[in-house]
C-alpha positions in Angstrom: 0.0 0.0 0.0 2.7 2.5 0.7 4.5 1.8 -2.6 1.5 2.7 -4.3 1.1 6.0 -2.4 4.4 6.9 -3.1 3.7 5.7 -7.3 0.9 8.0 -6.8 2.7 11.1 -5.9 4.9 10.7 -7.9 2.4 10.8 -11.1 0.7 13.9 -9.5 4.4 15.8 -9.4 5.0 15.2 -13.2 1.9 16.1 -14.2 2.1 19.3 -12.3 5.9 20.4 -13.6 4.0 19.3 -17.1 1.3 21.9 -16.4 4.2 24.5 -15.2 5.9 24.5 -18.6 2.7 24.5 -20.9 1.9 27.7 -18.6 5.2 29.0 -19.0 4.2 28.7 -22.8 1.6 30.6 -22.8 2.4 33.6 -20.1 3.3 35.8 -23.1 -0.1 35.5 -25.3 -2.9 36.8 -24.2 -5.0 33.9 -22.8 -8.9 34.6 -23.2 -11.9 33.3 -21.0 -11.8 29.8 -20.4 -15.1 29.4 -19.1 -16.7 26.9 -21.6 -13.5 25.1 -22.2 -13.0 23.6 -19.1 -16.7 22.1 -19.0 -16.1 18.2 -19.9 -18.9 16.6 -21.8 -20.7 13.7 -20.4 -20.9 10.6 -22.5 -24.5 10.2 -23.5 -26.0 6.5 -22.9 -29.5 5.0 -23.4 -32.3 6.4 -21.0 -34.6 3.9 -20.5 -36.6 5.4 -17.7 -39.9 6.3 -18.6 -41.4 9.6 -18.3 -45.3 10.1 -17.5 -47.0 12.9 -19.5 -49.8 14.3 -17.6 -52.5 11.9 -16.7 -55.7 10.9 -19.1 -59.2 11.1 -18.7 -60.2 7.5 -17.5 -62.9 6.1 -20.0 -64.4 2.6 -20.4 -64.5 1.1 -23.4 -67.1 -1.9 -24.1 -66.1 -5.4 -24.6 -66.3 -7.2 -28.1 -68.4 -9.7 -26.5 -71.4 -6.5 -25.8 -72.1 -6.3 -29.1 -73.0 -9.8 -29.7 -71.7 -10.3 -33.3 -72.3 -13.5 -34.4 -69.8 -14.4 -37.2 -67.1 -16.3 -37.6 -64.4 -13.4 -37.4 -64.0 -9.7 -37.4 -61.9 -6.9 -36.7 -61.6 -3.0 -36.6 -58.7 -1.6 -37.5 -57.4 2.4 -37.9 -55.1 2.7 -40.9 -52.9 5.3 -39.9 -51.6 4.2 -36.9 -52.4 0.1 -37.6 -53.9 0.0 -34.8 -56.5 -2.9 -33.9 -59.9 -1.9 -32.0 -61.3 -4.6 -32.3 -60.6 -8.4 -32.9 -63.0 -11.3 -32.8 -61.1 -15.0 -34.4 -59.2 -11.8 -36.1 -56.2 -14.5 -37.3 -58.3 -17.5 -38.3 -57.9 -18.5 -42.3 -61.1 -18.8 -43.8 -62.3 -18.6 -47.7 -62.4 -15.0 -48.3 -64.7 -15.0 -51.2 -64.5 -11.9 -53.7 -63.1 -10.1 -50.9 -59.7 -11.4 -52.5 -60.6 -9.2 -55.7 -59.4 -6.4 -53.7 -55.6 -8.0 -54.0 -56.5 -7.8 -57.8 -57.9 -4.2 -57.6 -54.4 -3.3 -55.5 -52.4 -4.7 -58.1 -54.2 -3.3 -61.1 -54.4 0.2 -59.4 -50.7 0.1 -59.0 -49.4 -0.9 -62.3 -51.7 2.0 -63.7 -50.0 4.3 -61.0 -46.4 2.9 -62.0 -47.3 3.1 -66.2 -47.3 -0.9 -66.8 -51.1 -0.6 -67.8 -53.0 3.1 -68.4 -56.9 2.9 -67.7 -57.8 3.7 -71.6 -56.0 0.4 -72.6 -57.7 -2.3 -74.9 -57.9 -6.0 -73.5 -58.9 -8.5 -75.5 -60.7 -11.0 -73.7 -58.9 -14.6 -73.7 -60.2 -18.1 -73.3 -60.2 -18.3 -69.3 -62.1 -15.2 -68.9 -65.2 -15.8 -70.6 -65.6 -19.4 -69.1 -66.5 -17.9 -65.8 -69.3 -18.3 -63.4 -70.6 -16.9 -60.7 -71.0 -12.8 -61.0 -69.8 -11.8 -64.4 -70.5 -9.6 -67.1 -70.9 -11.9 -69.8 -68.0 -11.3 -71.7 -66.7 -13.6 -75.1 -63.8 -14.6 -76.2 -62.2 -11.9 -78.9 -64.2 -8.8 -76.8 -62.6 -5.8 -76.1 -62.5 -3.3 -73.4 -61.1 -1.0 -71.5 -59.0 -1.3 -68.2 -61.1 1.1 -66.6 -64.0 -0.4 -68.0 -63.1 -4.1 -66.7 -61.6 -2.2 -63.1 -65.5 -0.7 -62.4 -67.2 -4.1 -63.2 -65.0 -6.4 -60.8 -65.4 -3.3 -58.2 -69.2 -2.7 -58.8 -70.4 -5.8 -59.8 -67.8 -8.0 -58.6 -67.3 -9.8 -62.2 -65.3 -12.6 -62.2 -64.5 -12.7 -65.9 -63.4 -8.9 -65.7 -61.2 -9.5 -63.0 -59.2 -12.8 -64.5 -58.9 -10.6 -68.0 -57.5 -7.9 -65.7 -55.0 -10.5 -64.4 -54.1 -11.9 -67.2 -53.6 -8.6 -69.0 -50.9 -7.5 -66.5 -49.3 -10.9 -66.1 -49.9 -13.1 -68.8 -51.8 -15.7 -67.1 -53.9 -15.6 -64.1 -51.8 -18.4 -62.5 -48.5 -16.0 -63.2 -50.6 -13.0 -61.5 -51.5 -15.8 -58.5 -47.6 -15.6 -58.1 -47.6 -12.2 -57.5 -50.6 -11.8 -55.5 -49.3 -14.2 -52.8 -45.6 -11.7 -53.4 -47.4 -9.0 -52.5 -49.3 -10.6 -49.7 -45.9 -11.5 -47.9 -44.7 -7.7 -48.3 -47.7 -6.5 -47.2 -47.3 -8.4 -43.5 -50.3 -10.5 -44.5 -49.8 -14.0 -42.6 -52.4 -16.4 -43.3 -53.5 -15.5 -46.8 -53.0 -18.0 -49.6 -54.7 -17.2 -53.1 -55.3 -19.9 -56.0 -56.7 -17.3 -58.5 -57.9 -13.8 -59.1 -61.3 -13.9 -58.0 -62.0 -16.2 -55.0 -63.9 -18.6 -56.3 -63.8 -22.1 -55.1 -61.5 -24.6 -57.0 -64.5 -26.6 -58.2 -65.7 -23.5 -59.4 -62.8 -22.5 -61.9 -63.1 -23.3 -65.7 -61.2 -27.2 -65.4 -58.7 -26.0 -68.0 -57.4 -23.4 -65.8 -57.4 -25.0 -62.3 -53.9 -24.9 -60.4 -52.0 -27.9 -59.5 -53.0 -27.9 -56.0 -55.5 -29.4 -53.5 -55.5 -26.0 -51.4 -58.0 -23.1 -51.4 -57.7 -19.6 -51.2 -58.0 -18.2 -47.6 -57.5 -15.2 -45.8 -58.3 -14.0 -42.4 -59.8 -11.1 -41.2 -57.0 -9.6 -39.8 -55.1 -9.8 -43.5 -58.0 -8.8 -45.0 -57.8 -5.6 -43.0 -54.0 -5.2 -43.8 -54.9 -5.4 -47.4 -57.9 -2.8 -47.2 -55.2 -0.4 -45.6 -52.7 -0.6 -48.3 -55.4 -0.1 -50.3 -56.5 3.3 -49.0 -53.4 4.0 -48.1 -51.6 3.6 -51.2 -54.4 4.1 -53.7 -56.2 6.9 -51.4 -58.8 7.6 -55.1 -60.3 4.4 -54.5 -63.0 5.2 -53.5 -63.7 7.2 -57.2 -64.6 3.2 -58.5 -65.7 1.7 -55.1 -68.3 4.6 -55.1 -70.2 4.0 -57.7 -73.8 3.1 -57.4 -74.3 1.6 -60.8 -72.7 1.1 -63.8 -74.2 0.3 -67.5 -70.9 -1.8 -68.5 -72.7 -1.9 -72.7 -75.2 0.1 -74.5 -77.2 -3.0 -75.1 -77.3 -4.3 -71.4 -81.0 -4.4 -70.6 -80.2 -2.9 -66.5 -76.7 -1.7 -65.5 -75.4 -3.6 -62.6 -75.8 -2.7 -59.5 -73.3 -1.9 -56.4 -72.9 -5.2 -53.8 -72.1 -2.8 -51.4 -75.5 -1.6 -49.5 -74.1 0.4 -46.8 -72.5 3.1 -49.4 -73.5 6.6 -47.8 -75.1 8.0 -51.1 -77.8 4.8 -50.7 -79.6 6.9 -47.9 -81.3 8.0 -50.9 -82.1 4.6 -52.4 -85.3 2.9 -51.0 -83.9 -0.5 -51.0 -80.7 0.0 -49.1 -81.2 3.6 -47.3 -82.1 1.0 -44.2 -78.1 -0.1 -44.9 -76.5 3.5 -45.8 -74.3 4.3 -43.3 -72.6 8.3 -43.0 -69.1 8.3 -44.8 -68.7 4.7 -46.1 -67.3 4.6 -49.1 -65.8 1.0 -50.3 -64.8 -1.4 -49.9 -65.4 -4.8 -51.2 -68.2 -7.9 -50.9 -67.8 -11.7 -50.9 -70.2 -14.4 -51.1 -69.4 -18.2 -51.2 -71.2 -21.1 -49.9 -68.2 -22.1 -48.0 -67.1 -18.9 -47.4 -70.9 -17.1 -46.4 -71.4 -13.3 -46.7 -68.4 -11.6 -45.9 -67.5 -7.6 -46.1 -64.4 -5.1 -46.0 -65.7 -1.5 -45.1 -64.4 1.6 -44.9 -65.3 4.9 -43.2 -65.1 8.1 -42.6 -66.6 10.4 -39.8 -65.1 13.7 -37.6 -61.7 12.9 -40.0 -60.9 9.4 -38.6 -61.5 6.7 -41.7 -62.1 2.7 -40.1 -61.7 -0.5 -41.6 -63.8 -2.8 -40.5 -63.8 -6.7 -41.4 -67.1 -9.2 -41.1 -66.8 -12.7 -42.3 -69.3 -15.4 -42.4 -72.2 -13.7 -41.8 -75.7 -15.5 -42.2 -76.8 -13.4 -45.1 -76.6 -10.4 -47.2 -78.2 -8.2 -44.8 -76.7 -9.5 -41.9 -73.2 -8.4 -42.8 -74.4 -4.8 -43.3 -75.9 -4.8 -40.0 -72.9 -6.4 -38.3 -70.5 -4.1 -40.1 -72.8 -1.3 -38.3 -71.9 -2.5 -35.5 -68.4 -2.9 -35.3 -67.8 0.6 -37.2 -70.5 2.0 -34.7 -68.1 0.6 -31.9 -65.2 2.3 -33.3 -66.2 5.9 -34.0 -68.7 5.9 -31.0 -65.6 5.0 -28.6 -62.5 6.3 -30.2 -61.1 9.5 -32.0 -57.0 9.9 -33.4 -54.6 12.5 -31.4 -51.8 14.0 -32.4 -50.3 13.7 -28.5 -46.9 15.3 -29.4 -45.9 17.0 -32.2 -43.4 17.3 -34.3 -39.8 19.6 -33.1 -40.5 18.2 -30.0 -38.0 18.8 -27.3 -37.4 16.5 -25.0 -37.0 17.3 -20.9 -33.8 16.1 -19.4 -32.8 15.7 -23.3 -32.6 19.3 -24.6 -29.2 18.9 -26.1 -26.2 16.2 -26.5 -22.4 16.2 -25.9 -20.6 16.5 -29.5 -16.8 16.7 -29.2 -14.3 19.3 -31.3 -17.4 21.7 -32.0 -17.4 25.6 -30.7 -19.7 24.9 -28.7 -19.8 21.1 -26.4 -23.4 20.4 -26.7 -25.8 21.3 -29.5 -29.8 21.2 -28.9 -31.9 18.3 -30.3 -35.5 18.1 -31.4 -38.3 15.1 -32.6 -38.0 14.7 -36.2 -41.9 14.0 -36.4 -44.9 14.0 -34.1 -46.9 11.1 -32.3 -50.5 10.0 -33.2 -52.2 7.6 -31.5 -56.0 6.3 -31.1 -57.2 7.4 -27.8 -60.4 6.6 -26.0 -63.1 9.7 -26.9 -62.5 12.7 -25.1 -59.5 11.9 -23.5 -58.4 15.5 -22.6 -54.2 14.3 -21.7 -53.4 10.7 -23.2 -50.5 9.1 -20.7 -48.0 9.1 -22.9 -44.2 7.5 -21.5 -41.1 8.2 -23.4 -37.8 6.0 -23.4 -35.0 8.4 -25.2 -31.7 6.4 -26.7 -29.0 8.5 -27.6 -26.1 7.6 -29.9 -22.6 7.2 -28.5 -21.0 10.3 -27.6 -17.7 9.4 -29.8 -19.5 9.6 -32.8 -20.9 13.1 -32.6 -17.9 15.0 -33.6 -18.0 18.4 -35.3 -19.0 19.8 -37.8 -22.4 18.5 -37.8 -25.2 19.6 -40.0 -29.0 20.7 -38.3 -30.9 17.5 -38.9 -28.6 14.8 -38.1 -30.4 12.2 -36.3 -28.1 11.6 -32.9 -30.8 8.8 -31.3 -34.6 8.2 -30.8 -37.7 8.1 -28.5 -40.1 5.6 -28.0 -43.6 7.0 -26.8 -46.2 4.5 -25.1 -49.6 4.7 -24.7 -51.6 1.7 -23.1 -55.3 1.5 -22.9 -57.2 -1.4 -21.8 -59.4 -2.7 -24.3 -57.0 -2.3 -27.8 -54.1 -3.1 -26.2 -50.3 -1.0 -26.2 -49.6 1.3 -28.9 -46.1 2.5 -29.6 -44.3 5.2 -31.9 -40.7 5.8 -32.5 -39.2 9.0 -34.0 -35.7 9.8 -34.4 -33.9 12.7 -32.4 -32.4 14.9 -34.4 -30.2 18.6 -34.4 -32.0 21.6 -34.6 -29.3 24.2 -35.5 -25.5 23.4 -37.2 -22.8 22.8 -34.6 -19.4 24.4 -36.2 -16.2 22.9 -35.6 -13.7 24.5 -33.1 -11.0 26.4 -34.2 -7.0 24.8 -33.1 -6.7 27.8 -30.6 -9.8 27.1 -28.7 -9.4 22.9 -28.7 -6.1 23.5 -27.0 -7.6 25.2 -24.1 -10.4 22.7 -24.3 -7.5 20.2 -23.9 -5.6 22.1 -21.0 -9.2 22.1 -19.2 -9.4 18.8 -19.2 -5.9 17.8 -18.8 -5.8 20.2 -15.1 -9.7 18.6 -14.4 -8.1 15.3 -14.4 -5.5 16.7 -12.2 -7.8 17.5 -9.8 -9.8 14.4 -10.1 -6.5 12.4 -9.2 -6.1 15.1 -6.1 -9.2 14.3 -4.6 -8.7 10.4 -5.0 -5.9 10.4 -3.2 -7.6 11.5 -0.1 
C-alpha cells in the first residue's frame, strides 16, 4: 500500500511540472476566457426510464363480446396508426370470397400508378375469362374493353370474368398473376392468406382448363384482409372514385346496368332498397359471397376525420353483414377519436441537447423529427403518454455536424385497456448546425481537461 502511495505522488508531481511548462508557454499570449472550455462533456448512454405525461381522462370502453356479433371473425382496424380496436377469431384463415378481388384491384391500381397498364388500354378478352361463373358480365372470347372499364365491373359488380382478364392482362396468365398476389401478400405483412386465383372462387368452381395444380383453397383471415384494405386506402387513397359508384351500364345493349354489392354506401340513404343499410361516410370497400365462405365484407369509413376498416366474415346473409358491419364501425367511431399527443420539433425534458466533441460549442440542442399520433379513447383530454429516449454514443458526434442529423430516438407508449399497447418511435435529431472549433480554442479545451483530471486524481488520493 505504501508503494502505491508513493507511485501516486509521484504521477501527481509530473503532471504538475507538465502543467508548469505549458503555462510557461503561454504567459506571453494573451490567454482569453476559459469558461466553456474547461466544461467536460458527459458521454450520453440509453435512457430507458420512462417519463409520464400528464394523466388521461379514464374512460371505459365496451367489450367485443357486448355487441353480440355473431360471425365467424372480425376486426376493426385504424389505418394510420395500424392499430387494432377490435378483434373477434381476427387471425383465423377462412375462404375470403371476392373479398380477395381487392388483392386484384391493389395490383391493377398500382401498375396503372407505376405506367405498366393506363386505364384507356384495350384488352382482348382470352379463353379463361369468358368461361366464368358466378358474377360476371358476360364477356366472349375476342371482346374488347377498357382497363377502366373491366376495373369498375369487378369493383361494382364483382365480375369474375373482368377481373381474370384484368389479371391476365398485367401478367400473362392468371396463374402467373396468383404468383404475384401471394408476393405481395408477404410484403404487405399479411400471414395467413394463400390465393389460388384472381377472384376467389372455389376450385371446383374454376373453368377445369385453368385450375392450379393444387389441392388448397384460397383463404385469408380477417386480420389480413384488413392489412390489405389499408394498403389499399393508403396507397391508392382515389379508391373510392370506383368503389363509389352506385351503378354502372358496362354496354349500351345491357337491358339494367349492374348494380353496387355494397349496400351500406353513404349515397344509398337515398335509395329505398338499401337507405335501411346506408351508413354516413362509407365509401368502399369490397363484398364476398361463397357457400363455404358465407357473406363476408371489408368496409371503410369516414366520420369527424378518422376513416375505419372494419372486417365481417361469415355472416348468415346479405343483410346480416351490413348490420354487423354497423356494429363494429359503430363501436369504433362511438368509442375512439386519433390524437396528435406530441408534435413534431419536440424537445425533449432532461434531453434538450447532447455532448458533440471538437465543436465551438460542447453540446448542441436536439429536437423530434416527427410527431406522435395515437387512437385514444373519446374525449380523453391528456393521453399518458411515457417516453424512453436512446442517444447515440458520444464518440461519434464529432463536429461539424449539420442541423438535422439524427443523434438517437424516443419511443412514446400509450396503453389503454381494451386495444391493447400502442407505440411510436421518432428519431432525435439537431435543430441548429454545430461548427467545428478552431485549433486555438481545442487546446484550451484540452488544457481544461488535462488540469480537471488533475484534480480528479487530487481528490482520489484522499
Amino acid at each position: 500500500m505504501k508503494f502505491k502511495r508513493k507511485s501516486s505522488v509521484k504521477q501527481m508531481a509530473v503532471k504538475t511540472a507538465t502543467a508548469g511548462l505549458l503555462l510557461n508557454m503561454l504567459v506571453l499570449s494573451p490567454i482569453p476566457a476559459l469558461a466553456e472550455s474547461v466544461q467536460t462533456p458527459v458521454p450520453a448512454t440509453a435512457d430507458t426510464t420512462a417519463t409520464p405525461a400528464a394523466a388521461g381522462t379514464p374512460v371505459t370502453i365496451p367489450s367485443v363480446q357486448s355487441l353480440g356479433l355473431n360471425l365467424k371473425s372480425a376486426v376493426l382496424l385504424e389505418p394510420t396508426t395500424g392499430q387494432v380496436l377490435l378483434s373477434l377469431n381476427a387471425d383465423v384463415p377462412l375462404p375470403p370470397a371476392s373479398m380477395t378481388k381487392m388483392m386484384t384491384e391493389y395490383l391493377i391500381a398500382d401498375a396503372v400508378k407505376n405506367g405498366k397498364l393506363s386505364w384507356d388500354q384495350k384488352v382482348t378478352v382470352a379463353e379463361n375469362a369468358a368461361e366464368q361463373i358466378g358474377s360476371r358480365i358476360f364477356l366472349a372470347a375476342g371482346d374488347q374493353h377498357t382497363i377502366e372499364e373491366l376495373y369498375i365491373a369487378m369493383a361494382v359488380g364483382s365480375a369474375n370474368d373482368a377481373t381474370v382478364a384484368l389479371a391476365e392482362t398485367l401478367s400473362g396468365s392468371e396463374q402467373e398473376f396468383v404468383k404475384l398476389m401471394n408476393e405481395t401478400a408477404q410484403k404487405m405483412g399479411m400471414k395467413t392468406a394463400y390465393f389460388i386465383n384472381s377472384t376467389g372462387l372455389s376450385r371446383d368452381d374454376m373453368p377445369a382448363k385453368f385450375r392450379p395444380d393444387t389441392d388448397k383453397e384460397t383463404v385469408m383471415s380477417a386480420m389480413d384482409a384488413a392489412i390489405l384494405a389499408q394498403h389499399i386506402v393508403t396507397d391508392h387513397p382515389d379508391f373510392s372514385k370506383y368503389t363509389t359508384i352506385q351503378s354502372y351500364k358496362f354496354r349500351e345493349r345491357d337491358s339494367a346496368p349492374m348494380v353496387n354489392y355494397n349496400w351500406m354506401l353513404e349515397a344509398n340513404k337515398n335509395i329505398p332498397n338499401f337507405k335501411a343499410y346506408a351508413y354516413p361516410g362509407l365509401d368502399g370497400l369490397k363484398t364476398g359471397h361463397t357457400s363455404s365462405a358465407g357473406n363476408c365484407f371489408t368496409g371503410t369509413a369516414v366520420r369527424d376525420g378518422m376513416r375505419l376498416i372494419s372486417v365481417v366474415m361469415g355472416a348468415n346473409s346479405e343483410a346480416h353483414r351490413f348490420t354487423e358491419t354497423k356494429k363494429v364501425l359503430d363501436f369504433g367511431f362511438n368509442n375512439f377519436e386519433v390524437k396528435q399527443v406530441v408534435a413534431a420539433k419536440a424537445v425533449i425534458a432532461g434531453h434538450e441537447t447532447v455532448p458533440i466533441e471538437k465543436g465551438k460549442k460542447s453540446t448542441v440542442p436536439v429536437v423530434t423529427d416527427a410527431g406522435a399520433t395515437f387512437v385514444v379513447p373519446k374525449g380523453t383530454a391528456s393521453p399518458q403518454i411515457t417516453s424512453t429516449v436512446q442517444i447515440n454514443d458520444a464518440s461519434t458526434l464529432v463536429a461539424p455536424i449539420k442541423q438535422g442529423t439524427k443523434v438517437g430516438k424516443v419511443t412514446y407508449t400509450y396503453k389503454v385497456d381494451g386495444i391493447g399497447t400502442q407505440q411510436k418511435t421518432v428519431n432525435l435529431i439537431t435543430s441548429e448546425n454545430a461548427e467545428k472549433a478552431g485549433w486555438f480554442k481545442l487546446l484550451f479545451r484540452a488544457i481544461g481537461s488535462f488540469f480537471s483530471d488533475i484534480f480528479s486524481g487530487i481528490k482520489n488520493l484522499f
